[in-house]
PANUDREN-671937 format. One record per atom (N, C-alpha, C): residue number from 0; residue in three letters; x, y, z. Coordinates in Angstrom, 3 decimals. Example, Ala and Ser with C-alpha at 12.3 -4.5 7.8 and 13.67 -1.06 7.14 Angstrom:
BEGIN
    nr   rest         px         py         pz
     0    ala     13.190     -5.690      7.800
     0    ala     12.300     -4.500      7.800
     0    ala     13.200     -3.300      7.800
     1    ser     12.850     -2.250      7.080
     1    ser     13.670     -1.060      7.140
     1    ser     12.900      0.030      7.870
This chain:
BEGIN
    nr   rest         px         py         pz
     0    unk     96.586     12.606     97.671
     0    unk     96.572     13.573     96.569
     0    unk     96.716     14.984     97.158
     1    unk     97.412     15.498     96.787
     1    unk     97.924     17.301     96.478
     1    unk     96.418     17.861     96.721
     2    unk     96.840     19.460     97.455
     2    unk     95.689     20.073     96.794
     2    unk     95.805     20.682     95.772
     3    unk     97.105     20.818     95.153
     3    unk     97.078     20.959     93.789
     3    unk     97.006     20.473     92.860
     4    unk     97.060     18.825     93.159
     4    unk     96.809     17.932     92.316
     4    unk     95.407     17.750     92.449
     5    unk     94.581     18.195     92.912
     5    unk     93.033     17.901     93.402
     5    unk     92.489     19.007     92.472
     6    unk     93.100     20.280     92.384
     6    unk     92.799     21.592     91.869
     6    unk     93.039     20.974     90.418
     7    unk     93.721     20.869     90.203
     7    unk     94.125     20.746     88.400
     7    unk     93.045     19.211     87.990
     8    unk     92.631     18.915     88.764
     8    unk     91.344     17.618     88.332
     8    unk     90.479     17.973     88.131
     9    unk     90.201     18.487     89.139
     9    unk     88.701     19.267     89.053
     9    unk     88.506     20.036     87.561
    10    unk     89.741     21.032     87.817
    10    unk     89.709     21.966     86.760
    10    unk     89.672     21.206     85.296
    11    unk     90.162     19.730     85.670
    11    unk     90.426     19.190     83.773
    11    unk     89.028     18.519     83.554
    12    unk     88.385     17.892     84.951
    12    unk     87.240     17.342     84.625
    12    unk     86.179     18.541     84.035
    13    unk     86.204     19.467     85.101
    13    unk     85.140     20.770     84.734
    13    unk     85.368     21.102     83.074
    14    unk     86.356     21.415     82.182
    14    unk     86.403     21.713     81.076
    14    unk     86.120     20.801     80.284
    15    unk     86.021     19.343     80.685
    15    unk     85.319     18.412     79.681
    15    unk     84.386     18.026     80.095
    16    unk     83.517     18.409     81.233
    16    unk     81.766     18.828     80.956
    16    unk     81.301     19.591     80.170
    17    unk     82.215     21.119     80.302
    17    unk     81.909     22.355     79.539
    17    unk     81.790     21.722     78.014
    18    unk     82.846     21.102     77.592
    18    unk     82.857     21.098     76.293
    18    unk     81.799     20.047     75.846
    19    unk     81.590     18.962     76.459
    19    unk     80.560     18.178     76.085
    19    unk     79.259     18.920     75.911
    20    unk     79.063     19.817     77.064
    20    unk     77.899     20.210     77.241
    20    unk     77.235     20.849     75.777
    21    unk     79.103     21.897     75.449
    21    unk     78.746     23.003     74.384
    21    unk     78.241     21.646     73.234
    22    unk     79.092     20.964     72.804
    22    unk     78.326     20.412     71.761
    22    unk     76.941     19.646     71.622
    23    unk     77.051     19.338     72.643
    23    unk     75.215     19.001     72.610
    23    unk     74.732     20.069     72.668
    24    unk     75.079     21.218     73.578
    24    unk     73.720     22.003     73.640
    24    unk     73.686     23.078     71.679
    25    unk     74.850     22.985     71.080
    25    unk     75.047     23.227     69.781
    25    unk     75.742     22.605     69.113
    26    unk     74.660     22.078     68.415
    26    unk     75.113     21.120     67.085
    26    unk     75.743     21.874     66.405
    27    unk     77.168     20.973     65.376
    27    unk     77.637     21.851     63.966
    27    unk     76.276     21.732     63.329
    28    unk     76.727     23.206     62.680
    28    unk     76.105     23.752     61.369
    28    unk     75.972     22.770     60.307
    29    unk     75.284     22.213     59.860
    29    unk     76.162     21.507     58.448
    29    unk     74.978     21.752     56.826
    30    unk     76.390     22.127     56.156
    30    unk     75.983     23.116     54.948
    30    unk     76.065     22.359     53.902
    31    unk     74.516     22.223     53.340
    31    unk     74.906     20.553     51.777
    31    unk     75.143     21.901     50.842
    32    unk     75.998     20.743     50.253
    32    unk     76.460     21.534     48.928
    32    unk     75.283     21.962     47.761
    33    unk     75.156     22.749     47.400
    33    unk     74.185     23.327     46.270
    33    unk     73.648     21.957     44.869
    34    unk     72.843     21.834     44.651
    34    unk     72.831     20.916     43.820
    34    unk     73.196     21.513     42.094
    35    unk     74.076     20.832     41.592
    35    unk     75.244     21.906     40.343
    35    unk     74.746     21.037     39.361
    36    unk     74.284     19.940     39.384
    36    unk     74.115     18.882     38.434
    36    unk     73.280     19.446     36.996
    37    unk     73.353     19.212     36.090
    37    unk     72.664     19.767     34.698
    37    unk     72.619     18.861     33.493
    38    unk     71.652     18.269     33.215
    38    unk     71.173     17.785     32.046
    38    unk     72.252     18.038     30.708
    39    unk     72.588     16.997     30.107
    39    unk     73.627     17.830     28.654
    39    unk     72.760     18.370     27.987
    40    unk     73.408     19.588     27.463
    40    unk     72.800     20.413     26.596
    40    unk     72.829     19.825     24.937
    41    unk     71.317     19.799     24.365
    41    unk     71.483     19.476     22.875
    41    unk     70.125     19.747     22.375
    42    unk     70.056     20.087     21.299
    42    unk     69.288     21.045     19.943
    42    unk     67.799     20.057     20.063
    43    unk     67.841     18.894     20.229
    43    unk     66.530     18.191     20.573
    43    unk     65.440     18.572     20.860
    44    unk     64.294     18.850     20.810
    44    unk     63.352     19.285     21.757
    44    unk     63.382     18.624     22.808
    45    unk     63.275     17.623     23.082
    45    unk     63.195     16.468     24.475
    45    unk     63.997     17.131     25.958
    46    unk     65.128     18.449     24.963
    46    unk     66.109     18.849     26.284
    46    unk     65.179     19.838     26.912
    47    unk     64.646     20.411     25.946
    47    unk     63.566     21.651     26.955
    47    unk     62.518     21.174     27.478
    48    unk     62.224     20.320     27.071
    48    unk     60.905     19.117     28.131
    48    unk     61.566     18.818     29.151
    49    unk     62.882     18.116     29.248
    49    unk     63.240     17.536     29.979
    49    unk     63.910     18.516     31.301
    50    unk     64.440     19.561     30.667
    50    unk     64.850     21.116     31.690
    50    unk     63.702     21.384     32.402
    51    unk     62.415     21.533     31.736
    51    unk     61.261     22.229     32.040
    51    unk     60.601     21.327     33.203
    52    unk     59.951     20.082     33.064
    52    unk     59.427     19.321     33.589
    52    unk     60.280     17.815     34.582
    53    unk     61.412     17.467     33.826
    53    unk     61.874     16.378     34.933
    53    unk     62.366     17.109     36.391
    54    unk     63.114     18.379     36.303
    54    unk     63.549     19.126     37.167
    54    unk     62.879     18.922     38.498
    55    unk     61.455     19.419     37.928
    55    unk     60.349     19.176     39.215
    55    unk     60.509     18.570     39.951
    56    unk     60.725     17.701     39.961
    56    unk     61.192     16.200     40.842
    56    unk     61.910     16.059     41.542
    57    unk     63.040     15.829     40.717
    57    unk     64.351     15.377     40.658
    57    unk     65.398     16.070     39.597
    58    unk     66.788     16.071     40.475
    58    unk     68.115     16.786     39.669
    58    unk     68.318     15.946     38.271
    59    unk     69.434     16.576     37.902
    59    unk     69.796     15.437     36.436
    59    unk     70.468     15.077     37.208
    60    unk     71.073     14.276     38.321
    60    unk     71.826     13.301     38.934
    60    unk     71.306     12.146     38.474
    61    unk     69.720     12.060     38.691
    61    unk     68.950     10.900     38.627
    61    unk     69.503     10.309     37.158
    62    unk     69.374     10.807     36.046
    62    unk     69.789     10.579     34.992
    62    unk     71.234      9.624     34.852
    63    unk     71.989     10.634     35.409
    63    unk     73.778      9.927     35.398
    63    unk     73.754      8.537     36.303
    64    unk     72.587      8.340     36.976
    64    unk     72.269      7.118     37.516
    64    unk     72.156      6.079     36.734
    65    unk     71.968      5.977     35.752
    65    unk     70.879      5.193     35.115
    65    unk     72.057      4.201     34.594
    66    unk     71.811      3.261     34.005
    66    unk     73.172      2.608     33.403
    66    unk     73.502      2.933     31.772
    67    unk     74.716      3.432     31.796
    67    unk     75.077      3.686     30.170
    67    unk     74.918      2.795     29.048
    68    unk     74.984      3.301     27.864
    68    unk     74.265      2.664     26.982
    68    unk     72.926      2.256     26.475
    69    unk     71.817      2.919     27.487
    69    unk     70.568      2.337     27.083
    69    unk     69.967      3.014     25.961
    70    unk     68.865      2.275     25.179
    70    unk     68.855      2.440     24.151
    70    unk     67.458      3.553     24.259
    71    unk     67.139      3.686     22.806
    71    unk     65.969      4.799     23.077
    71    unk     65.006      4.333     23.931
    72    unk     64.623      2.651     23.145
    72    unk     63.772      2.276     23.373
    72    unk     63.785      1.753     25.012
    73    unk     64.522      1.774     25.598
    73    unk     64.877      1.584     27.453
    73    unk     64.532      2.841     27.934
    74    unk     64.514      4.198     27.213
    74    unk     64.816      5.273     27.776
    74    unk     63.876      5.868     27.618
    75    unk     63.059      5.392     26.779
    75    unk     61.672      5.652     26.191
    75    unk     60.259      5.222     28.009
    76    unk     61.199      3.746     27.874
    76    unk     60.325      2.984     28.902
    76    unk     60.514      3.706     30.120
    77    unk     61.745      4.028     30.632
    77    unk     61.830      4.345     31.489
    77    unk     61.095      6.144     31.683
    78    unk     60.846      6.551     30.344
    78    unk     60.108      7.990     30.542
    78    unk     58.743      7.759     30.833
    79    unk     57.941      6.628     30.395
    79    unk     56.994      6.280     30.352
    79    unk     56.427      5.662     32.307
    80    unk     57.821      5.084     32.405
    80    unk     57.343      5.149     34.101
    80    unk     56.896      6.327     34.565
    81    unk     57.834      6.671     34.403
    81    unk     57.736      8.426     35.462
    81    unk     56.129      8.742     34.970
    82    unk     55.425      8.747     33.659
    82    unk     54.337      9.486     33.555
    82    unk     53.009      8.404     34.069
    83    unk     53.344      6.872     33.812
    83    unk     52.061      6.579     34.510
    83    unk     52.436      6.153     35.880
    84    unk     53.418      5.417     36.400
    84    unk     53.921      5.147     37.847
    84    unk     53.888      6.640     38.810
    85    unk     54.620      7.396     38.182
    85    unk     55.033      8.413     39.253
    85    unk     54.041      9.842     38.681
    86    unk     53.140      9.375     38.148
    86    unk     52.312     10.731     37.759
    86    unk     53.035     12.466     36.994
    87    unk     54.373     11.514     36.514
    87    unk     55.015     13.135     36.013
    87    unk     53.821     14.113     34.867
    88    unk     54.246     15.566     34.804
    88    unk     53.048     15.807     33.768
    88    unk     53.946     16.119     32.578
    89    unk     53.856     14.596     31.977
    89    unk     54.262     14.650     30.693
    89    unk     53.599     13.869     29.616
    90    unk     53.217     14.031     28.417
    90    unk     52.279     13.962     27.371
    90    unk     52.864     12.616     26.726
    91    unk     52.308     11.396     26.340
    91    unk     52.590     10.437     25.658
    91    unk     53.565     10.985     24.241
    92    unk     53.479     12.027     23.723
    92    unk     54.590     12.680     22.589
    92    unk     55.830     13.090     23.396
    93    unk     55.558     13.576     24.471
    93    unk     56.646     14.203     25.233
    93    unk     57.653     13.053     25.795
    94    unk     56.654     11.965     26.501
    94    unk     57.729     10.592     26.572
    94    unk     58.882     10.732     25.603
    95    unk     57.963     10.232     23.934
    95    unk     58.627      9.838     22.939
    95    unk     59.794     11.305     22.598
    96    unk     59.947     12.466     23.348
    96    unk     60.757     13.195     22.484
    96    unk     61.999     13.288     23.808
    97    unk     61.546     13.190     25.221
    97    unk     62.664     13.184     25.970
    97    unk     63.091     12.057     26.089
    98    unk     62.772     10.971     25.349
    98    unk     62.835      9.695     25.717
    98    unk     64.498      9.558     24.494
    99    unk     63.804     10.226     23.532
    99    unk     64.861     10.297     22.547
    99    unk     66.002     11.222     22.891
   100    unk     65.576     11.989     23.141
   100    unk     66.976     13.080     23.773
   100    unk     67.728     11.976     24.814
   101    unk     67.324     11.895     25.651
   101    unk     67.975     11.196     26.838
   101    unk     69.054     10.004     26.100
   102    unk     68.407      9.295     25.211
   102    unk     69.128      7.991     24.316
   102    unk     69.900      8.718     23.703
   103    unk     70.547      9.988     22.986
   103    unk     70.998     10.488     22.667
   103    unk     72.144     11.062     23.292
   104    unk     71.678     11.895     24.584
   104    unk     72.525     12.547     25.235
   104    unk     73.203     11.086     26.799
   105    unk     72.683     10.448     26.595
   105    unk     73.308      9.249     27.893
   105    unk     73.258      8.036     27.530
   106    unk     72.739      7.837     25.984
   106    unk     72.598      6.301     25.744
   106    unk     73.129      5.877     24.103
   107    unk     72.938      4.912     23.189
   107    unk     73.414      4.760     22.304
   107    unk     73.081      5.374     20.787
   108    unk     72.113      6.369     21.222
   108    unk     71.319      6.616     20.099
   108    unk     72.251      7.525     19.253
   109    unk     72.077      8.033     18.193
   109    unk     72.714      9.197     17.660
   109    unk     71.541     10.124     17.172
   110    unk     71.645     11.314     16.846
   110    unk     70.443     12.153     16.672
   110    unk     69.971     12.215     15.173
   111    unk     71.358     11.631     14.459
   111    unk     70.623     11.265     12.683
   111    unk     69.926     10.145     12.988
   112    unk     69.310      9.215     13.821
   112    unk     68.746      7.933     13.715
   112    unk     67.090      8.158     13.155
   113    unk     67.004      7.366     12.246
   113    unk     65.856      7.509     11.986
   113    unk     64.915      7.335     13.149
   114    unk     64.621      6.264     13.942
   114    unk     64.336      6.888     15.284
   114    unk     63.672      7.893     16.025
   115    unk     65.134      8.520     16.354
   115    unk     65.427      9.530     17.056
   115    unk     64.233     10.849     16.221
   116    unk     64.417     10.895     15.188
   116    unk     64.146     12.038     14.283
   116    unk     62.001     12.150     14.487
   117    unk     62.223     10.566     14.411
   117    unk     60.331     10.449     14.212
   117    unk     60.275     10.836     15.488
   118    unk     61.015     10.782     16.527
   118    unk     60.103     10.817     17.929
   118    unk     60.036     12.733     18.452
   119    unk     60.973     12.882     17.721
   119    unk     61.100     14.289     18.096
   119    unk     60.628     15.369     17.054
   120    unk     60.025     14.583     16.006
   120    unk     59.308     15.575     15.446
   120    unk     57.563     15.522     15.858
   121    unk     57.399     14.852     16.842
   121    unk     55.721     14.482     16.572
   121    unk     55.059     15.733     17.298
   122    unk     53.778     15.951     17.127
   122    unk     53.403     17.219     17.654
   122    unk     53.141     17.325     18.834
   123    unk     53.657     17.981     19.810
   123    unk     53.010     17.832     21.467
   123    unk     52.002     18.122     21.291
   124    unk     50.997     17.427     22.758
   124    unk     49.334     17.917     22.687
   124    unk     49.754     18.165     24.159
   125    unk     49.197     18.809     24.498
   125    unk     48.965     18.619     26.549
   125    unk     49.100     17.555     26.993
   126    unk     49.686     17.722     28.701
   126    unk     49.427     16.832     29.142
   126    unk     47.987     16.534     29.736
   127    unk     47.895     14.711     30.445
   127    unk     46.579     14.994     30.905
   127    unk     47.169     14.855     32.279
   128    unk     47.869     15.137     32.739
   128    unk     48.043     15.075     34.304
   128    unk     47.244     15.791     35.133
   129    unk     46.650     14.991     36.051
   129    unk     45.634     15.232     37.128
   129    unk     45.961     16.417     37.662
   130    unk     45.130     17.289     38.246
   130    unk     45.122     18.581     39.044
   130    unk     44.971     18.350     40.535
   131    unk     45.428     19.107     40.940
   131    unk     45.641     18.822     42.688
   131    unk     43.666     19.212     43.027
   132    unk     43.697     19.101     44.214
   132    unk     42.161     19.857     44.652
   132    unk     42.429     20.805     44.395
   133    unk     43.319     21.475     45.030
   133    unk     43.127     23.439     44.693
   133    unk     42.788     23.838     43.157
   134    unk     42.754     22.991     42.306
   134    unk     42.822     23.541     40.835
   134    unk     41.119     23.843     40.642
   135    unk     40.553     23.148     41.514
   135    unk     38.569     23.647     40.944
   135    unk     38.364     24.772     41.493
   136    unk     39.053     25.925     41.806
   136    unk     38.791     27.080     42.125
   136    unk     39.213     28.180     40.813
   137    unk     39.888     27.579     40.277
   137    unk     40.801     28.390     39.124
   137    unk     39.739     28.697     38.136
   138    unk     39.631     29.563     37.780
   138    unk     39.218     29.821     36.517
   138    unk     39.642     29.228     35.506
   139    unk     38.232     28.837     34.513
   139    unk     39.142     27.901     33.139
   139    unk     39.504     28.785     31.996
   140    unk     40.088     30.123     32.091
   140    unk     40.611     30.891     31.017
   140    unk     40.980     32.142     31.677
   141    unk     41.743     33.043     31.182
   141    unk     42.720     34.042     31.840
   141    unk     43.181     34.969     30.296
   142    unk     42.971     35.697     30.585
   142    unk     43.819     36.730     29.175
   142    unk     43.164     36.338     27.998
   143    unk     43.960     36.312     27.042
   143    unk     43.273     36.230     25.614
   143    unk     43.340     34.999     25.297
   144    unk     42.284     34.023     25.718
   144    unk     41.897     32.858     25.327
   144    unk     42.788     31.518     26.262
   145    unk     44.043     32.083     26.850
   145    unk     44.424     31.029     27.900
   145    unk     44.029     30.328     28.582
   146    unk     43.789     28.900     28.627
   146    unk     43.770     28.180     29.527
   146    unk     44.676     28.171     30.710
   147    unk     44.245     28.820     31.899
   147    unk     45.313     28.908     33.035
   147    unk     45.080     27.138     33.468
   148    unk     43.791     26.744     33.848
   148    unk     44.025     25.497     34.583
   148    unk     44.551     24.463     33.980
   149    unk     44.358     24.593     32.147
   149    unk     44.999     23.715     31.781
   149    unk     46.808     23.459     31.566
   150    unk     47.026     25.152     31.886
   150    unk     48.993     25.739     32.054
   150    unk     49.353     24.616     33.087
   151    unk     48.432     25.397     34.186
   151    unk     48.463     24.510     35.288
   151    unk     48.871     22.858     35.761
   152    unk     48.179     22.341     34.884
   152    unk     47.860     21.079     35.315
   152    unk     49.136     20.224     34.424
   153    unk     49.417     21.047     33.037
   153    unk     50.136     20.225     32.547
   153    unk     51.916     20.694     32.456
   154    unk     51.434     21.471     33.311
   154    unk     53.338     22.320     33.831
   154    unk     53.323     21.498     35.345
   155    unk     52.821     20.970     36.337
   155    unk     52.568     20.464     36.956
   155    unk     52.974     21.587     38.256
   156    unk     52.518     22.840     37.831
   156    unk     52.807     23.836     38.969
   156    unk     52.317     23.817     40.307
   157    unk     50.964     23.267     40.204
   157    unk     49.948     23.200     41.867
   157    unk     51.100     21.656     42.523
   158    unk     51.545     21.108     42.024
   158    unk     52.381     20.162     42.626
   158    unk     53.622     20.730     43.743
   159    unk     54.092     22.258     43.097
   159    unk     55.095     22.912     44.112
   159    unk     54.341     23.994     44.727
   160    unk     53.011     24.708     44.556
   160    unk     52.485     25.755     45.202
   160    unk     51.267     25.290     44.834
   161    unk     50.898     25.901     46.210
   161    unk     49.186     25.875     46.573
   161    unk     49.061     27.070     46.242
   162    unk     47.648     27.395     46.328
   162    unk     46.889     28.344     45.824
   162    unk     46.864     29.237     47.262
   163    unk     46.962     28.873     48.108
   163    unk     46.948     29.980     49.312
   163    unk     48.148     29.146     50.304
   164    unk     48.425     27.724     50.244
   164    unk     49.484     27.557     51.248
   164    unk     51.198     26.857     50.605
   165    unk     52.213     27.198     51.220
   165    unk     53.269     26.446     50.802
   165    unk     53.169     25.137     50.466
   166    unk     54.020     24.410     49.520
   166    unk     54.074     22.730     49.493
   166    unk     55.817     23.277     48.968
   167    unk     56.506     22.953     47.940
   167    unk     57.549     23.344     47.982
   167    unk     57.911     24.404     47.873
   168    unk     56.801     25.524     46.903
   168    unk     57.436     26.797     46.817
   168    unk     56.230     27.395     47.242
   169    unk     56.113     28.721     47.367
   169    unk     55.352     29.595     48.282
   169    unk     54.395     29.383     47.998
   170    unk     52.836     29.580     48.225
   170    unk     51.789     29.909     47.947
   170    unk     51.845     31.068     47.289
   171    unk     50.399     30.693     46.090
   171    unk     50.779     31.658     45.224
   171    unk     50.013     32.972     46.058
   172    unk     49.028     33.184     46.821
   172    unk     48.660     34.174     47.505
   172    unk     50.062     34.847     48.204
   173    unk     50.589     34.228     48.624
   173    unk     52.004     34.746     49.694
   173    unk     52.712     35.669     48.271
   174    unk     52.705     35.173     46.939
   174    unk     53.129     35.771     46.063
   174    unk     52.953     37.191     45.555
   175    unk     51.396     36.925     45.399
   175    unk     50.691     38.422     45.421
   175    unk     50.752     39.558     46.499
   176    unk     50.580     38.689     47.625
   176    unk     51.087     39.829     48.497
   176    unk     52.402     40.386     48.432
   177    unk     53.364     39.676     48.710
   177    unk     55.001     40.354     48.369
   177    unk     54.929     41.323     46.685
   178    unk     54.363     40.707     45.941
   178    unk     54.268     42.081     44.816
   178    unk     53.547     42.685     44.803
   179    unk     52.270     42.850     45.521
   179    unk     51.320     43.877     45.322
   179    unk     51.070     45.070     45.028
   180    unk     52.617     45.634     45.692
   180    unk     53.180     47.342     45.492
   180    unk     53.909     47.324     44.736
   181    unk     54.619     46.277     43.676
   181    unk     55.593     46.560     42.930
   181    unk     55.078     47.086     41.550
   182    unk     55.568     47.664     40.796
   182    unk     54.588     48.288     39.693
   182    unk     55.504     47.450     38.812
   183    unk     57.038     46.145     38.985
   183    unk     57.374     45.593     37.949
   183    unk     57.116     44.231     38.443
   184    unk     56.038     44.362     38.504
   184    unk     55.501     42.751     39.253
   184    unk     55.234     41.532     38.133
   185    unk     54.712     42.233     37.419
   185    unk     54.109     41.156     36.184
   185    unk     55.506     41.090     34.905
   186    unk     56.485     41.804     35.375
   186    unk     57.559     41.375     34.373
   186    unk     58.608     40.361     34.821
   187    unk     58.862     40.655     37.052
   187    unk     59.426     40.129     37.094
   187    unk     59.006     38.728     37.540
   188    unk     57.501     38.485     38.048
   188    unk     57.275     37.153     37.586
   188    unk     57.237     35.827     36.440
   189    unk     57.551     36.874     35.225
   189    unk     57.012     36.204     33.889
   189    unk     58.818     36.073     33.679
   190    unk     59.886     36.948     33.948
   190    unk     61.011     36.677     33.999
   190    unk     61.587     35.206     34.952
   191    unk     60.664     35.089     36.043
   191    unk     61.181     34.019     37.258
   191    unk     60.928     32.372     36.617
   192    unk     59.473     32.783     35.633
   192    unk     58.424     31.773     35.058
   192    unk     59.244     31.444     34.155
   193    unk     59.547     32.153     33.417
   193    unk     60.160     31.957     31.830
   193    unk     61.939     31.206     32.199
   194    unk     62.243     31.862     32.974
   194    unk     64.145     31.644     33.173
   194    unk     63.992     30.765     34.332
   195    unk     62.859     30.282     34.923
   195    unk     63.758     29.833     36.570
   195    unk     64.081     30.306     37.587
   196    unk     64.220     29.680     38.646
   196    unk     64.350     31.234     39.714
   196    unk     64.455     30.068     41.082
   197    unk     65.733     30.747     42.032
   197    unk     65.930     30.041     43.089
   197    unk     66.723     31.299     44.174
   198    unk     66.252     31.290     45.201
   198    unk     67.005     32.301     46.659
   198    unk     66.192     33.096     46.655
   199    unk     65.034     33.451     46.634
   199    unk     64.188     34.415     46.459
   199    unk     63.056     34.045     47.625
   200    unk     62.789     32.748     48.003
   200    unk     62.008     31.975     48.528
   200    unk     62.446     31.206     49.255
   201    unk     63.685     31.057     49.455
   201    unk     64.536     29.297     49.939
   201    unk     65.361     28.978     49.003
   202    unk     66.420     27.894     49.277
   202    unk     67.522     27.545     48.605
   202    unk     66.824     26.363     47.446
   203    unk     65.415     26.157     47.795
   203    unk     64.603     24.790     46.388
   203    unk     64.932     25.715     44.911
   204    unk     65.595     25.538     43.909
   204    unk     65.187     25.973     42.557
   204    unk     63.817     25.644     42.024
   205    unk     62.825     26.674     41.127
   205    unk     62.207     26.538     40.114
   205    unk     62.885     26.257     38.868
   206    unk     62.467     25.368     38.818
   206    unk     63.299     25.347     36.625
   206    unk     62.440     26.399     36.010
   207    unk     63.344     26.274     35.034
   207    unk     62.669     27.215     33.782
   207    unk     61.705     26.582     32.707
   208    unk     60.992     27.465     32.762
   208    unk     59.658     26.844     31.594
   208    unk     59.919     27.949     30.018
   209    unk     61.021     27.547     29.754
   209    unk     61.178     28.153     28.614
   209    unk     60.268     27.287     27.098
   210    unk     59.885     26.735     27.953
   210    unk     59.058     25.754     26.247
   210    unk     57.614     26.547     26.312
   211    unk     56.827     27.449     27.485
   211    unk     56.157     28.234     27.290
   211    unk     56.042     29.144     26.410
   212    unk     54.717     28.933     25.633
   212    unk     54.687     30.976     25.243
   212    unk     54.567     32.123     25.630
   213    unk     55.138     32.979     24.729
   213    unk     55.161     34.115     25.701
   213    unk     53.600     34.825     25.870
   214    unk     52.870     33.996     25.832
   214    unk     51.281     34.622     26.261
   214    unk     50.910     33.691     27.550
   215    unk     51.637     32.835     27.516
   215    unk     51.226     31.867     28.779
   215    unk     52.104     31.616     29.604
   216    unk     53.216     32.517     29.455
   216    unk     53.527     32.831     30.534
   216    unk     52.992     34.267     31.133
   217    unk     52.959     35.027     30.118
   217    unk     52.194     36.402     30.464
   217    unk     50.647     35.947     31.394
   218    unk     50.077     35.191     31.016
   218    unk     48.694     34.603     32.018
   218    unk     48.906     33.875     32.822
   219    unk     49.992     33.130     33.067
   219    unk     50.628     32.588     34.490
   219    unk     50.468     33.402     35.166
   220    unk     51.310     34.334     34.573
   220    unk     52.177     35.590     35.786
   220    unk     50.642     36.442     36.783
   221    unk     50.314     36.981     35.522
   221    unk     48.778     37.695     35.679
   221    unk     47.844     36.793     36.796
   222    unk     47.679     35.471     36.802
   222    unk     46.811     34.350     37.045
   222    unk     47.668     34.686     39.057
   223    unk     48.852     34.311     38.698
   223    unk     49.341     34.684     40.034
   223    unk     49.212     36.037     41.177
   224    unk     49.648     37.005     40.515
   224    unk     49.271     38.323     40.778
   224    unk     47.865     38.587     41.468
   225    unk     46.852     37.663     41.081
   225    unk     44.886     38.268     40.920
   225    unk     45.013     37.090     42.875
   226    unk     45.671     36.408     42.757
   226    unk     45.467     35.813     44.208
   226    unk     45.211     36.148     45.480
């Protein structure tokens, strides 16, 4: 062998160490796509339960999963898992009204069904979904007559934030501190509460709790702030 043929080996072996090396020693980047997925929109109540509270979880992907055609009463059952299997915080009325939306918007129902109509008119009560530990520190009222622990427990908020540490979204102390100096603190929390809110914290979305009132979200916000 050449010493120029010796030179140009070396040199081809040396550049495919280099390059091996570079990719191990740096991995690609790799960028998931945003989750775009959205519940169909319809006049139901069951859709703002279902915006408000399935979100938590899980995308509406889960939904387009499911097999087409099922009936209320499948869709009913299957809402009814999520609240005693998987502990969702949703109210035995609330089953029956997203249970009906869902049969509506992904299954065979139509929204004149007699049905459909009884389940979505019945009156919500709270949920009773369990409170994390952090919730026996809370005060059981806030503002003018609010139940914060009971907002709490049945929005299933201590499930994404602790009271002083992260779980999916910040601690609500980490909260208070970042607004502490803002003098539009309590509008633009009750704006984040009320509409939803995602990039502020991390790429996780909050859904929107638009089925709130506007006094309980006003004592959310407040409830957060005092941390």
């Amino acid at each position: 062998m050449t010493t120029t043929t010796t030179f140009l080996a070396r040199a081809i072996l040396g550049s495919c160490v280099l390059i091996a090396f570079n990719a191990l020693a740096a991995p690609p980047d790799i960028q998931l796509q945003p989750d775009t997925s959205k519940l169909r929109p319809s006049k139901l109540p069951g859709y703002a339960i279902a915006m408000q509270k399935c979100a938590i979880c899980h995308s509406a992907d889960y939904v387009n999963y499911q097999p087409p055609g099922m009936t209320q009463t499948q869709w009913t059952a299957e809402m009814a898992k999520m609240q005693h299997t998987y502990g969702a915080p949703i109210s035995d009325d609330e089953v029956k009204q997203v249970g009906a939306y869902l049969a509506v918007a992904y299954g065979s129902a139509k929204a004149t069904d007699a049905s459909v109509i009884a389940a979505s008119t019945v009156t919500t009560t709270p949920s009773t979904a369990t409170t994390s530990p952090g919730a026996a520190a809370i005060p059981p009222a806030a503002g003018a007559g609010i139940d914060v622990q009971k907002l709490l427990a049945s929005n299933a908020c201590l499930s994404c934030h602790g009271l002083t540490q992260k779980i999916v979204g910040p601690g609500y102390h980490d909260i208070a501190e970042k607004y502490k100096a803002d003098p539009q603190a309590q509008s633009k929390l009750e704006t984040s509460i009320r509409g939803g809110s995602v990039g502020k914290w991390g790429s996780v979305p909050m859904p929107p709790f638009a089925a709130l009132k506007p006094e309980e979200v006003k004592a959310l916000a407040a409830f957060v702030l005092k941390q």
